[in-house]
N, C-alpha and C positions, 0 to 999 in steps of 0.2 A: 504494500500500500504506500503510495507517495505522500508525503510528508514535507510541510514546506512549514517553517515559522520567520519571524521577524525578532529579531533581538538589538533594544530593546521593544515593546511591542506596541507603544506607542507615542507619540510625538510632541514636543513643544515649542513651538519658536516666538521670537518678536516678532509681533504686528509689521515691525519700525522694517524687517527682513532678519535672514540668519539660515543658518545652514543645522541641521539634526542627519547624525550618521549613523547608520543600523547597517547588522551583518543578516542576509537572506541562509536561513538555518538548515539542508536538509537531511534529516534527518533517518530519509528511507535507504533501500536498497538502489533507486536505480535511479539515471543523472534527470534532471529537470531544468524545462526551456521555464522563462521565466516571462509574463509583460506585466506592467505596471498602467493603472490608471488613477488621474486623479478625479477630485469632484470639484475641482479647483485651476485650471489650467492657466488664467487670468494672474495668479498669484504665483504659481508653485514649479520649479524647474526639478526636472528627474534624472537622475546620472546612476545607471544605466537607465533604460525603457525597456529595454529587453536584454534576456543573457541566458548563461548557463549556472547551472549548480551542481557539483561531483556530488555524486551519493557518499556519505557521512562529511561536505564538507560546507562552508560558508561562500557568500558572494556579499560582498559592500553595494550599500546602496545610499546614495545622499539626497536630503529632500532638500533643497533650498528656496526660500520665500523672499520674492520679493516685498517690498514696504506697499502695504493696504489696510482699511482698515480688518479688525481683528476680526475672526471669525473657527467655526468649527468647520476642518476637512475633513477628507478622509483619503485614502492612498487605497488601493486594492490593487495586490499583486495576485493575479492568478498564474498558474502554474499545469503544466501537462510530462510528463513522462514522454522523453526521446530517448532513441539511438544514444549509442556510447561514441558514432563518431559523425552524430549529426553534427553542420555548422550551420544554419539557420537559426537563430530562434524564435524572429515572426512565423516559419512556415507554423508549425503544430497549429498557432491560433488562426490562422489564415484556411485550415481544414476545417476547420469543427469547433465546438466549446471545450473550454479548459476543463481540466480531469479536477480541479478544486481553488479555494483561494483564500488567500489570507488577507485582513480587512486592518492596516495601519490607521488608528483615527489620529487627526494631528489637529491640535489645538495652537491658535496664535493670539494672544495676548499684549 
């Protein structure tokens, strides 16, 4: 079963902008394509948008906000089971819906 976490699991930044850095955790057997979406696109830049994760390893993901006023986000990375030597990682999502997803809420104060 694939298995995907966010550490830490969820977010804070200045309103004013500021960057919040999290490791993509996974924690299955087999490697995983990764996309990221926000609810917030206006405010929020994402480094990656898409990638890979080795099965038992991590992948860095940064949120960075630009200056608006405050508000409640959210980030949703979902996640599908590929090939060990797939290089795409939009393809999986470009098939079909993702195999699951994990929900970063991000708060800016």
């Amino acid at each position: 079963m694939a298995a995907l976490a966010a550490d830490p699991p969820a977010a804070a930044v200045p309103a004013a902008g500021g960057t919040s850095t999290h490791q993509l955790v996974n924690s299955g057997a087999s490697r995983l394509a990764f996309k990221i979406k926000s609810s917030n696109n206006a405010q929020y830049r994402l480094k990656p948008v898409f990638g890979f994760v080795e099965p038992g390893a991590s992948a860095p993901l940064e949120i960075t906000r630009l200056a608006g006023p405050p508000k409640e986000d959210k980030m949703v990375v979902q996640f599908a089971e590929v090939a060990a030597d797939a290089t795409d990682a939009q393809a999986p999502f470009k098939a079909g819906p993702a195999a699951g997803e994990v929900v970063i809420p991000v708060s800016a104060t």
